[in-house]
C-alpha atoms as an extended CHARMM CRD file, in Angstrom:
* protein
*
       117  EXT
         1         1  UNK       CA             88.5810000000      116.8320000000       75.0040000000  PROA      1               0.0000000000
         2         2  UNK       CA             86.7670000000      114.5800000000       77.4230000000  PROA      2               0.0000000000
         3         3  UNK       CA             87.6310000000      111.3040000000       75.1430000000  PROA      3               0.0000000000
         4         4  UNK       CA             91.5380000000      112.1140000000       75.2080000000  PROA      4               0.0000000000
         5         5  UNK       CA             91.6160000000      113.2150000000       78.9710000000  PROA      5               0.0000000000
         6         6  UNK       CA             90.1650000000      109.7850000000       78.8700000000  PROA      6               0.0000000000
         7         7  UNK       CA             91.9940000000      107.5990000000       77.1790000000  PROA      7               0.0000000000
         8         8  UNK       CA             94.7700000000      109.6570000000       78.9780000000  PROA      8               0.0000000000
         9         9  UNK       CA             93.9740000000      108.3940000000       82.1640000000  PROA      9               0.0000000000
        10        10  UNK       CA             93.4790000000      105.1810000000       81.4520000000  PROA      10              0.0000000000
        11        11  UNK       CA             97.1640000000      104.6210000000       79.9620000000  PROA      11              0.0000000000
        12        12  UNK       CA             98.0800000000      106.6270000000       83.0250000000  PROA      12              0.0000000000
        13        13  UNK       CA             96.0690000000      103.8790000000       84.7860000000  PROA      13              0.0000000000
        14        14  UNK       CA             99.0780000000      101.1870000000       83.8710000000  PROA      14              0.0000000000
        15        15  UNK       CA            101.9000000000      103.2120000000       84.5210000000  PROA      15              0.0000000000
        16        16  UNK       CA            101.0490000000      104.2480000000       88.3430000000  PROA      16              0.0000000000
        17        17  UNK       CA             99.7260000000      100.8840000000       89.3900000000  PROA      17              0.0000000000
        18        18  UNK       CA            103.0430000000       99.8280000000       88.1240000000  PROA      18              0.0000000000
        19        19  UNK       CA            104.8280000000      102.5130000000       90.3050000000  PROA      19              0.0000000000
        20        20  UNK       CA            102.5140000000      102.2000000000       93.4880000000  PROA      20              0.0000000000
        21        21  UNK       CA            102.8850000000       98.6750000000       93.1950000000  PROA      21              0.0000000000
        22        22  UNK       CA            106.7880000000       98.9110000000       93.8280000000  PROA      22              0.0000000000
        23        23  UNK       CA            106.3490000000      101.5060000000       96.3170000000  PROA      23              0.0000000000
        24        24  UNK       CA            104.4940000000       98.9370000000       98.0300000000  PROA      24              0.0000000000
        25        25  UNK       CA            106.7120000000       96.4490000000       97.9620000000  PROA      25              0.0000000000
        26        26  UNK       CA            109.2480000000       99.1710000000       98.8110000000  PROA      26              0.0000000000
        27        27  UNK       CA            107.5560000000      100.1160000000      101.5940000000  PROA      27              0.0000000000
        28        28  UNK       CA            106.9940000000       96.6010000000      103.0280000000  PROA      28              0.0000000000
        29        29  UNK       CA            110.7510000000       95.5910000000      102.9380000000  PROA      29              0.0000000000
        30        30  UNK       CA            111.9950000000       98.5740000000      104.6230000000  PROA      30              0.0000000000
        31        31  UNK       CA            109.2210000000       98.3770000000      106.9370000000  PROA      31              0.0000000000
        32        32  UNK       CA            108.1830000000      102.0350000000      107.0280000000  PROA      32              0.0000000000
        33        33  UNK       CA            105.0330000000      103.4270000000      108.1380000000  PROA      33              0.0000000000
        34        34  UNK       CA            104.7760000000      104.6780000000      104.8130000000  PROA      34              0.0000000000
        35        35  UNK       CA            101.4320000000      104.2980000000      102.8030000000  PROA      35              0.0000000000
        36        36  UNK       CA            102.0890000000      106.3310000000       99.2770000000  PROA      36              0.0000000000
        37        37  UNK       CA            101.9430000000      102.8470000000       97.5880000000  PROA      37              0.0000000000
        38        38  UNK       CA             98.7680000000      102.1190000000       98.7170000000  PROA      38              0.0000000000
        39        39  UNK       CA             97.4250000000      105.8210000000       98.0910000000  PROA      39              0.0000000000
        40        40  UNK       CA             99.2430000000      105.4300000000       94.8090000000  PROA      40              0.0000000000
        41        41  UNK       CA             97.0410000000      102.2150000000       94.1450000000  PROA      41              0.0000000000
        42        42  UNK       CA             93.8370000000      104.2590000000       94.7360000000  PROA      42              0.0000000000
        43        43  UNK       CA             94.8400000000      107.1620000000       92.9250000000  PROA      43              0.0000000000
        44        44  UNK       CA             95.3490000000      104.8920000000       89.7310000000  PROA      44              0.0000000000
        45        45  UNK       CA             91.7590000000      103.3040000000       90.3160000000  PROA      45              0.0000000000
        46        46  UNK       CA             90.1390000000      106.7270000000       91.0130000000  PROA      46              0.0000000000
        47        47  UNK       CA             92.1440000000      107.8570000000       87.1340000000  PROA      47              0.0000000000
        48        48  UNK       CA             90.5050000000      104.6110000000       85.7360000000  PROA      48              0.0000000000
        49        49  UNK       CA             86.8030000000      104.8970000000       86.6390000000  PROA      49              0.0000000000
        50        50  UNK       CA             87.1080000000      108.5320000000       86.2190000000  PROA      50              0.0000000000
        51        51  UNK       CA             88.7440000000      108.2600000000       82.6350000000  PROA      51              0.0000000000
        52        52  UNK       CA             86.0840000000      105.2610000000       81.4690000000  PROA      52              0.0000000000
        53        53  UNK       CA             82.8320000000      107.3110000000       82.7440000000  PROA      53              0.0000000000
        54        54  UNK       CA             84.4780000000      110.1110000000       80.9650000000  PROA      54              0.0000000000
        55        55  UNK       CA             84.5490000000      108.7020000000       78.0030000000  PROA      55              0.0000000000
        56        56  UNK       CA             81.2860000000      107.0490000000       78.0970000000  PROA      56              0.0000000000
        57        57  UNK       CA             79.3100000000      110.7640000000       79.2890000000  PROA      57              0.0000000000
        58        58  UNK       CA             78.8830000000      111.7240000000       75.7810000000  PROA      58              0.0000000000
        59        59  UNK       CA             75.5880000000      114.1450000000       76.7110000000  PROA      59              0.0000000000
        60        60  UNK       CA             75.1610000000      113.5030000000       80.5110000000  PROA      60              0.0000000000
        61        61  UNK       CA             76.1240000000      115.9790000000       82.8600000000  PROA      61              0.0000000000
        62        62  UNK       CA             75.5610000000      113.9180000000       85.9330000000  PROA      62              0.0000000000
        63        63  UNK       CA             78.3610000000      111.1110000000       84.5160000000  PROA      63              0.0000000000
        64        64  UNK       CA             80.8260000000      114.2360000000       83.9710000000  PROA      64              0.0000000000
        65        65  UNK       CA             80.4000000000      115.4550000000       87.2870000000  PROA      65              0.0000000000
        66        66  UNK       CA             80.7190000000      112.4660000000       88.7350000000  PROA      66              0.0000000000
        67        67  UNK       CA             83.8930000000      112.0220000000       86.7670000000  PROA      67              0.0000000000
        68        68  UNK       CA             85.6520000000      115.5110000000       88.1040000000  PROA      68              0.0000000000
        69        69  UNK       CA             84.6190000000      113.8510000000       91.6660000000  PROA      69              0.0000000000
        70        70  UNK       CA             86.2520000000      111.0380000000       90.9960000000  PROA      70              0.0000000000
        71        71  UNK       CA             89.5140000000      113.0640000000       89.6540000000  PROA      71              0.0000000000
        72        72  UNK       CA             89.4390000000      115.1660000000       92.5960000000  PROA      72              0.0000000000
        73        73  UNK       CA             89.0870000000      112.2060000000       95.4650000000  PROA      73              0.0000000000
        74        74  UNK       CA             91.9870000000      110.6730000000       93.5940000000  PROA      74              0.0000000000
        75        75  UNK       CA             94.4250000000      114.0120000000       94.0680000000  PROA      75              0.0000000000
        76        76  UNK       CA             92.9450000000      114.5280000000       97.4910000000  PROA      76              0.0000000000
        77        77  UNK       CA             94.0780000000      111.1820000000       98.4840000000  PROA      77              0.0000000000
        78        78  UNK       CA             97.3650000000      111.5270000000       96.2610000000  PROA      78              0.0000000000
        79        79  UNK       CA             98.3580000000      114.7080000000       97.5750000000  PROA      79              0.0000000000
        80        80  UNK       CA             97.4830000000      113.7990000000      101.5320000000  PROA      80              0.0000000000
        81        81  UNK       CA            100.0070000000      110.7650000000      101.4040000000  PROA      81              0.0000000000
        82        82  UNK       CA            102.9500000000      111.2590000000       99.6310000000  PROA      82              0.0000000000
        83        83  UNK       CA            105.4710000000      109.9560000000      101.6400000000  PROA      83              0.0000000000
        84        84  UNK       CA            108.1920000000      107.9050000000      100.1200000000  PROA      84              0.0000000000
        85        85  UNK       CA            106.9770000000      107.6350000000       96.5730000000  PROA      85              0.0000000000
        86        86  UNK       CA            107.5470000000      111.0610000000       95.1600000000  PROA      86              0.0000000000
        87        87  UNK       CA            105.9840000000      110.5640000000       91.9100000000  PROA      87              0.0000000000
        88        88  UNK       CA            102.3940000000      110.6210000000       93.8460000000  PROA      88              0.0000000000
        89        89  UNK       CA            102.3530000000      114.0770000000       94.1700000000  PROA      89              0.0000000000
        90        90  UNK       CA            103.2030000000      114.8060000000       90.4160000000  PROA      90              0.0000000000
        91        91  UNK       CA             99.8960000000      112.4070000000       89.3860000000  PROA      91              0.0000000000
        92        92  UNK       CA             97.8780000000      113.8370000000       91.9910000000  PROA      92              0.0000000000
        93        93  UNK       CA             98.3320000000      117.0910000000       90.6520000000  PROA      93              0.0000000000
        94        94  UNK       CA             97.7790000000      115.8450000000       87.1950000000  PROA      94              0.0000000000
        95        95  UNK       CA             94.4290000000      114.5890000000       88.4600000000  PROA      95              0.0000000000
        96        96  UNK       CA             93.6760000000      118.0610000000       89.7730000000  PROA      96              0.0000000000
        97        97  UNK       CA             93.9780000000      119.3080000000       85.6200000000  PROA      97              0.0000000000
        98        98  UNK       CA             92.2900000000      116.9650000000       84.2400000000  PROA      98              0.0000000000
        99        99  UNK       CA             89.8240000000      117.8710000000       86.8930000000  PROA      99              0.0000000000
       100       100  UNK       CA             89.6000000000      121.7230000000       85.8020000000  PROA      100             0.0000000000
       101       101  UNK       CA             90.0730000000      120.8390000000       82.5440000000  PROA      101             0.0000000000
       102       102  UNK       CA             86.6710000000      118.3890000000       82.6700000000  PROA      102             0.0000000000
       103       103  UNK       CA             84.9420000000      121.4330000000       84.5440000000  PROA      103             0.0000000000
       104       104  UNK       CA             86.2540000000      123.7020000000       81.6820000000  PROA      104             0.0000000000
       105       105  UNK       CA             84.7920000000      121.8600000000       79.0680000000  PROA      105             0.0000000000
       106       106  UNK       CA             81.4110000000      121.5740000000       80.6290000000  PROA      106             0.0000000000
       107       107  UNK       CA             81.3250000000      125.4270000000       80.9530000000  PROA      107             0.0000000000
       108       108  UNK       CA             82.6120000000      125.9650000000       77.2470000000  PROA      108             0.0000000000
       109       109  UNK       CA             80.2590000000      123.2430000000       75.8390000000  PROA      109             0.0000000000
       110       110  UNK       CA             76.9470000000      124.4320000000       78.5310000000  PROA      110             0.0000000000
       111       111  UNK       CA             74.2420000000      124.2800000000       75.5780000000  PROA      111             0.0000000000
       112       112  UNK       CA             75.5350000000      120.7960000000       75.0750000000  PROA      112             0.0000000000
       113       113  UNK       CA             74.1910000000      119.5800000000       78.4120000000  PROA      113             0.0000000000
       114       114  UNK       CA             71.3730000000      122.0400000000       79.2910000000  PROA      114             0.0000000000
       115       115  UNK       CA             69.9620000000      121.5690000000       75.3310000000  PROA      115             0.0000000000
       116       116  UNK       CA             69.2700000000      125.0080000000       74.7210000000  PROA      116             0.0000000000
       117       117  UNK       CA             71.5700000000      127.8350000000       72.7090000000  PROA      117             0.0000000000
């Protein structure tokens, strides 16, 4: 589950850089004190490292942690700035599953990372 959630995010990755980036631009030209591009921006970066380490943690539970961290600073940043570019808060919250859904599968799987059954 961790691969796909992955590989998930890191097409997602494309997509709301893409989005931010116009919100941006958006942003600038109407010259609103607007920063969801920006937060946007950061959200897609947090959904990139997060979705490469997760795919890379095959045993480690430190790199999956560190993962849902980075999930979770991406929505907290998503979710405190949307402003103008609506979409934000619909990937934010999407960051927030994929989040729980890392944490689920490290409670499901727990005699994969501690070693014992």
């Amino acid at each position: 589950m961790k691969k796909v959630i992955g590989i998930i995010s890191i097409v997602l990755f494309v997509l709301i850089s893409f989005q931010s980036c116009a919100a941006g631009v958006s942003n600038a030209l109407e010259k609103s004190k607007s920063s969801s591009g920006s937060a946007g921006f950061i959200l897609a970066v947090c959904m990139l490292i997060a979705g490469i380490i997760a795919i890379v943690s095959k045993y480690s539970k430190g790199m999956t942690i560190t993962s849902i961290v980075f999930y979770a600073i991406g929505g907290i940043i998503g979710i405190a700035n949307v402003g103008t570019y609506k979409d934000l808060q619909i990937w934010s919250i999407l960051s927030f599953i994929f989040a729980a859904l890392i944490i689920f599968h490290i409670v499901k799987n727990k005699e994969l990372y501690t070693g014992t059954k």
